[in-house]
C-alpha positions as CSV (number, residue, x, y, z in Angstrom):
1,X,3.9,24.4,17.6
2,X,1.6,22.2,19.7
3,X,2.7,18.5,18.1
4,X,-0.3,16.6,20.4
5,X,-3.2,14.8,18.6
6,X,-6.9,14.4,19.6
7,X,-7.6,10.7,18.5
8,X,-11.7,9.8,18.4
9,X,-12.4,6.9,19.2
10,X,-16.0,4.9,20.0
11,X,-16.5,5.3,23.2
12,X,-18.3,1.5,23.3
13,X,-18.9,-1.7,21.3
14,X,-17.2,-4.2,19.7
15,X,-15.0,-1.2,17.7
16,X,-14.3,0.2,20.9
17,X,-12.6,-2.4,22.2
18,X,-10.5,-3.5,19.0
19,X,-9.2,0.1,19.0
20,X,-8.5,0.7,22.1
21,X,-6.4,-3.3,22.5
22,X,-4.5,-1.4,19.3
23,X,-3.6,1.5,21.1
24,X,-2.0,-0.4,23.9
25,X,-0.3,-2.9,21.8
26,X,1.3,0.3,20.2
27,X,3.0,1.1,23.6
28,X,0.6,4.1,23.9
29,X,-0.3,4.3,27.9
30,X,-3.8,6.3,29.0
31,X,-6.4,5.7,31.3
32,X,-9.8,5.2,30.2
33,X,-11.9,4.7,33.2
34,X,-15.3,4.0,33.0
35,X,-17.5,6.9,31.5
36,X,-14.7,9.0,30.9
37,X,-14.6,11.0,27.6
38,X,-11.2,12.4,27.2
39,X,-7.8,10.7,28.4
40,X,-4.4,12.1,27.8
41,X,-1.3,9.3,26.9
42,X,1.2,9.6,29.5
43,X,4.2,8.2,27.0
44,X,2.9,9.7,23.7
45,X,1.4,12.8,22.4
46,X,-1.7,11.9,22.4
47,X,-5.5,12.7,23.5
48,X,-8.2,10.7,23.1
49,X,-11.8,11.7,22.8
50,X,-14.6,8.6,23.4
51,X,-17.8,9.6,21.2
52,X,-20.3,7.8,19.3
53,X,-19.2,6.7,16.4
54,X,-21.7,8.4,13.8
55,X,-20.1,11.2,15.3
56,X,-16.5,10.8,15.1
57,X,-16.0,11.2,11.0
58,X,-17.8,14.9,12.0
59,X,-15.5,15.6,14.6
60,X,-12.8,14.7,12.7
61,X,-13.7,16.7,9.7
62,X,-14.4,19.8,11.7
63,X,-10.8,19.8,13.0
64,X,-12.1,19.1,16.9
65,X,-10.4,15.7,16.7
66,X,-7.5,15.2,14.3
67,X,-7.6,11.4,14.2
68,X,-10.5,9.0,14.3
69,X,-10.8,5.4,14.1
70,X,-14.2,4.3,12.7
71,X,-15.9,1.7,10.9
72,X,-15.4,2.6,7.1
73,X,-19.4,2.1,6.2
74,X,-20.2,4.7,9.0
75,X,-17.4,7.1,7.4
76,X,-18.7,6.2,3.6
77,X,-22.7,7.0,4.8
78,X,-21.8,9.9,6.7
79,X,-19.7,11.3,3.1
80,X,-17.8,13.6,5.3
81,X,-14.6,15.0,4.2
82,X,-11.5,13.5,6.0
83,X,-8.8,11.5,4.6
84,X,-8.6,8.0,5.2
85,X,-5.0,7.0,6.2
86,X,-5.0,3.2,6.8
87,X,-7.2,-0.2,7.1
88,X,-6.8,-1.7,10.4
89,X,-8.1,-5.1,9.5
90,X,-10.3,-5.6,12.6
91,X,-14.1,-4.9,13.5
92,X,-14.8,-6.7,9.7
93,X,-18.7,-6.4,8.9
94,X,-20.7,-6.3,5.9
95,X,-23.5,-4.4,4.7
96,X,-26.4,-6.7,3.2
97,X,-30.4,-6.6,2.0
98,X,-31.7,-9.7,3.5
99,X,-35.4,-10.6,3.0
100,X,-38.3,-13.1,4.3
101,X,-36.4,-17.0,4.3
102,X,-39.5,-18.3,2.2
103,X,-39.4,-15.7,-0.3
104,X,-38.1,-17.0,-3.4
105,X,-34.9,-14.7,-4.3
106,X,-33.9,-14.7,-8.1
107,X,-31.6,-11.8,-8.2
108,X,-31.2,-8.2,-8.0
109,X,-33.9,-7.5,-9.7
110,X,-36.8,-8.5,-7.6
111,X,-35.5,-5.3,-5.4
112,X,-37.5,-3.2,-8.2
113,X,-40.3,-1.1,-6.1
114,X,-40.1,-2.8,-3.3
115,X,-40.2,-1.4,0.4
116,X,-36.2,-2.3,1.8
117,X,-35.4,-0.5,5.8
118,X,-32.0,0.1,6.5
119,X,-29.7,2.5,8.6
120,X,-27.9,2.9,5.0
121,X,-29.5,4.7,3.4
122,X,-26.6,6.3,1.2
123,X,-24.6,3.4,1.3
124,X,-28.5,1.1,-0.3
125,X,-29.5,4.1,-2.9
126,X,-25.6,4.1,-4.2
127,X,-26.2,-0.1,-4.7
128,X,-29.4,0.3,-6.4
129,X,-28.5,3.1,-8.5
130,X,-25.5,1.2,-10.0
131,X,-28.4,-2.0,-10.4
132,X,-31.0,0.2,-12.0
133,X,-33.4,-0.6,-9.2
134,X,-35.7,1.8,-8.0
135,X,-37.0,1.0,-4.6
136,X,-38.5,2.7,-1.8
137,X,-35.6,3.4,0.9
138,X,-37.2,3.4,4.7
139,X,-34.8,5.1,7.0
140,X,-34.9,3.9,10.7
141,X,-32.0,3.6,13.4
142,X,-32.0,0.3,15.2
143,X,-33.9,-3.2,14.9
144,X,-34.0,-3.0,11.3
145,X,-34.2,-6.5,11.3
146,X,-37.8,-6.6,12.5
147,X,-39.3,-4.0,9.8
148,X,-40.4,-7.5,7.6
149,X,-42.5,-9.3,10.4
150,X,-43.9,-5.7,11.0
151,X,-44.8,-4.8,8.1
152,X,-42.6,-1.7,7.6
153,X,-40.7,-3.1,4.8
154,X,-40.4,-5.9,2.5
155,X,-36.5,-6.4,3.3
156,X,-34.2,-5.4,5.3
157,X,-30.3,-3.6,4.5
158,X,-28.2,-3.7,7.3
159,X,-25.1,-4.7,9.1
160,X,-23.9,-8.2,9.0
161,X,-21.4,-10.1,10.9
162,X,-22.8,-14.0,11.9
163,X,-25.8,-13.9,9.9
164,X,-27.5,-15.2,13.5
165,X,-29.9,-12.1,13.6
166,X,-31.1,-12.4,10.8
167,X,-31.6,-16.4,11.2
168,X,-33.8,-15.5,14.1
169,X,-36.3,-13.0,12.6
170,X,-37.2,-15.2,9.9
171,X,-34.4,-13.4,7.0
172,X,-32.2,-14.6,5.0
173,X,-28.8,-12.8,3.0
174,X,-29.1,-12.5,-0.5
175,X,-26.6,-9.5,-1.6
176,X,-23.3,-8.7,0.0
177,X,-23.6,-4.3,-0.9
178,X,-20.8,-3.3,1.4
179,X,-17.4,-4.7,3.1
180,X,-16.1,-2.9,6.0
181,X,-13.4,-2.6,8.5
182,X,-11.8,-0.4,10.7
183,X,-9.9,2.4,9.2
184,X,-8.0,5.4,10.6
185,X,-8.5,8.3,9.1
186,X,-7.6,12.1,9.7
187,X,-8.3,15.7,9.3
188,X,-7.3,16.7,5.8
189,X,-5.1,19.8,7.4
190,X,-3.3,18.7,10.0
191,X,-0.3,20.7,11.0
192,X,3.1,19.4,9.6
193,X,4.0,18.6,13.7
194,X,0.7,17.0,14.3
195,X,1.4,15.2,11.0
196,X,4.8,14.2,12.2
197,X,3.0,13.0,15.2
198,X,0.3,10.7,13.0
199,X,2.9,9.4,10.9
200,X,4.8,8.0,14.5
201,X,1.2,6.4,15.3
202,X,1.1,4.9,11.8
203,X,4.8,3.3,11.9
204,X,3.5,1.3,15.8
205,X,0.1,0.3,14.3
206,X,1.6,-0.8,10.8
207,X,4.9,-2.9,13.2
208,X,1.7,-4.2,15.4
209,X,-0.3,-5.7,12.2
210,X,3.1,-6.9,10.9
211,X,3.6,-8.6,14.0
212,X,-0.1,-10.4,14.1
213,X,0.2,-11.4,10.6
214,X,3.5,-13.3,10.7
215,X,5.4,-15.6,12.9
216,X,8.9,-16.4,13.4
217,X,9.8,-20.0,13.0
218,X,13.0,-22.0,14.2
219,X,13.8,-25.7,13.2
220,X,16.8,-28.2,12.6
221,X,17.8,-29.6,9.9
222,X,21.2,-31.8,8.9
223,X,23.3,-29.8,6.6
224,X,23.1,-31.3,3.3
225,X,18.8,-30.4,3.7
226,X,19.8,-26.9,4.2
227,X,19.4,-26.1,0.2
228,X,16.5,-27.7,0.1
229,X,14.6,-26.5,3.2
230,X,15.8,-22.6,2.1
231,X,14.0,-23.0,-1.5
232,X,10.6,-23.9,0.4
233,X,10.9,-21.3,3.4
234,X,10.1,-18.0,3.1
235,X,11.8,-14.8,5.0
236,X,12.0,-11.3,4.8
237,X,15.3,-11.6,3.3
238,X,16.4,-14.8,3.7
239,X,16.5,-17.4,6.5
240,X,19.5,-17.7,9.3
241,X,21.2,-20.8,9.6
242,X,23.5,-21.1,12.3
243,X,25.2,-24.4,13.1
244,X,24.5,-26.8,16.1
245,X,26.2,-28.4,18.7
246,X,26.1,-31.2,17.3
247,X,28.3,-31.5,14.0
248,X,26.4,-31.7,10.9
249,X,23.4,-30.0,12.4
250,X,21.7,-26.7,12.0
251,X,18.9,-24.6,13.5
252,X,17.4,-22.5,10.0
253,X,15.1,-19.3,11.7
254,X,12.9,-17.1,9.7
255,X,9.6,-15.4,9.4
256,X,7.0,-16.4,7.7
257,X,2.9,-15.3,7.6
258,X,1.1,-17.2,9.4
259,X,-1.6,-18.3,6.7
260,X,1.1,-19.9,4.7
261,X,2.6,-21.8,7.4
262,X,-0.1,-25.1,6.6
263,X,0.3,-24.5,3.6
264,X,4.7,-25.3,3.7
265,X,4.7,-27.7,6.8
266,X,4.4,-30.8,4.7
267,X,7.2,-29.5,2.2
268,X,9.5,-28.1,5.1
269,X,9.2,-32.0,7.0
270,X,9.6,-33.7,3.4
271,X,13.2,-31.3,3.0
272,X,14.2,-32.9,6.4
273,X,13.3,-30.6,8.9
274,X,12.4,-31.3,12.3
275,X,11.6,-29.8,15.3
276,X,9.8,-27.3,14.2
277,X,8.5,-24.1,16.8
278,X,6.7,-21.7,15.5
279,X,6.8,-18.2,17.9
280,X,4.4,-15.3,18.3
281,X,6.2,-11.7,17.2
282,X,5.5,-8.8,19.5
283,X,6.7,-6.3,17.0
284,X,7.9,-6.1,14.0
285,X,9.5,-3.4,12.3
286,X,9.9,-3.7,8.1
């Protein structure tokens, strides 16, 4: 059985580039020259197929591609059938209705038979539905954000990440509809080898997010803080303490995620440690 999976991935843009840095830091080695569309991994069983990115939750469907890493609001418009496997946590975005800066915004409701433009348009009529708003839904791919000074629409309903664009054509965000990453998601038949073969991908890109989220920390401490210092530091089990060189002394090591490590400093220093490093992981496998 043939055990090599066709992974889709955007062949440009922000997404592109986030999936592709993933790939890499997962030990998985292809060339992807410019304007090529298919690559084979030299180290892993792997093929990768560069498409648009409308069309990859299609592909993926259909069986061409067996894997596909897209941004979830383009797999929840498109409604096509796949699985979705995992969150990545990068290429975050969300999907807003922004209208004119002087309009005065009181809520939801002032959507009601109004004119809105989007790119969305299963993602917006889902949203109004579940508000009771009935509004007329103006499909158009690209510069949505200009429909308003046009006069195409009355507001716009489109993908945010800065709020900038909309800053500079005059709009302003008033509802948050959507939140999106990047997710990887899969044919919903796959072969059990190919499956085998996903679930190998999986365990490197789940060891890889592991590995961004947390860091491993090393300090000393005199003995008699060692009590102390364990109650406030965090580990995957518990810390290791191994003793210094110098007699009464220890060097306490653990791993701990990197948005709590402000958040302990002051208690670690106020337990008596000192010298604190704090290390980037490579890897790390739970």
């Amino acid at each position: 059985m043939n055990s090599t999976i066709r992974i889709a991935i955007q062949k440009s843009g922000r997404l592109s580039e986030d999936s592709l840095n993933l790939i890499k830091e997962c030990g998985i080695q292809f060339n992807n020259g410019t304007g090529k569309l298919k690559s084979e991994s030299s180290n892993f069983p792997a093929e990768f197929l560069f498409l648009r990115d409308d069309d990859i939750p299609g592909y993926v469907a259909d069986g061409v591609a067996d894997v596909g890493i897209i941004g979830e609001n383009v797999l929840v418009e498109t409604g096509k059938a796949v699985e979705l496997v995992h969150r990545l946590g990068f290429s975050k975005c969300r999907l807003s209705i922004a209208v004119e800066r002087a309009k005065d915004y009181k809520g939801v409701t002032d959507l009601q038979g109004i004119s809105i433009a989007t790119s969305y348009p299963r993602i917006l009529t889902q949203f109004l539905e579940e508000n009771g708003v009935r509004a007329d839904i103006h499909e158009i791919s690209g510069s949505v954000e200009i429909a308003p000074s046009i006069g195409l629409a009355s507001a716009v309903c489109d993908i945010v990440s800065s709020g900038s664009t909309l800053m500079s054509n005059g709009l302003k965000e008033v509802e948050v509809i959507f939140r999106s990453e990047a997710v990887l998601i899969a044919h919903r038949q796959l072969s059990a080898d190919r499956r085998k073969t996903l679930d190998q991908l999986l365990f490197r890109i789940k060891s890889v997010q592991a590995a961004r989220n947390n860091k491993y920390i090393l300090l000393n401490a005199p003995k008699e803080a060692v009590p102390a210092i364990i109650q406030v530091l965090p580990g995957m089990k518990s810390p290791t303490v191994v003793p210094l060189a110098e007699s009464g002394w220890c060097s306490i090591h653990s791993v701990i995620n990197e948005n709590d490590f402000w958040a302990i400093i002051d208690n670690l220093r106020a337990a008596g440690a000192q010298g604190i490093l704090v290390v980037p992981i490579e890897k790390m496998i739970l």
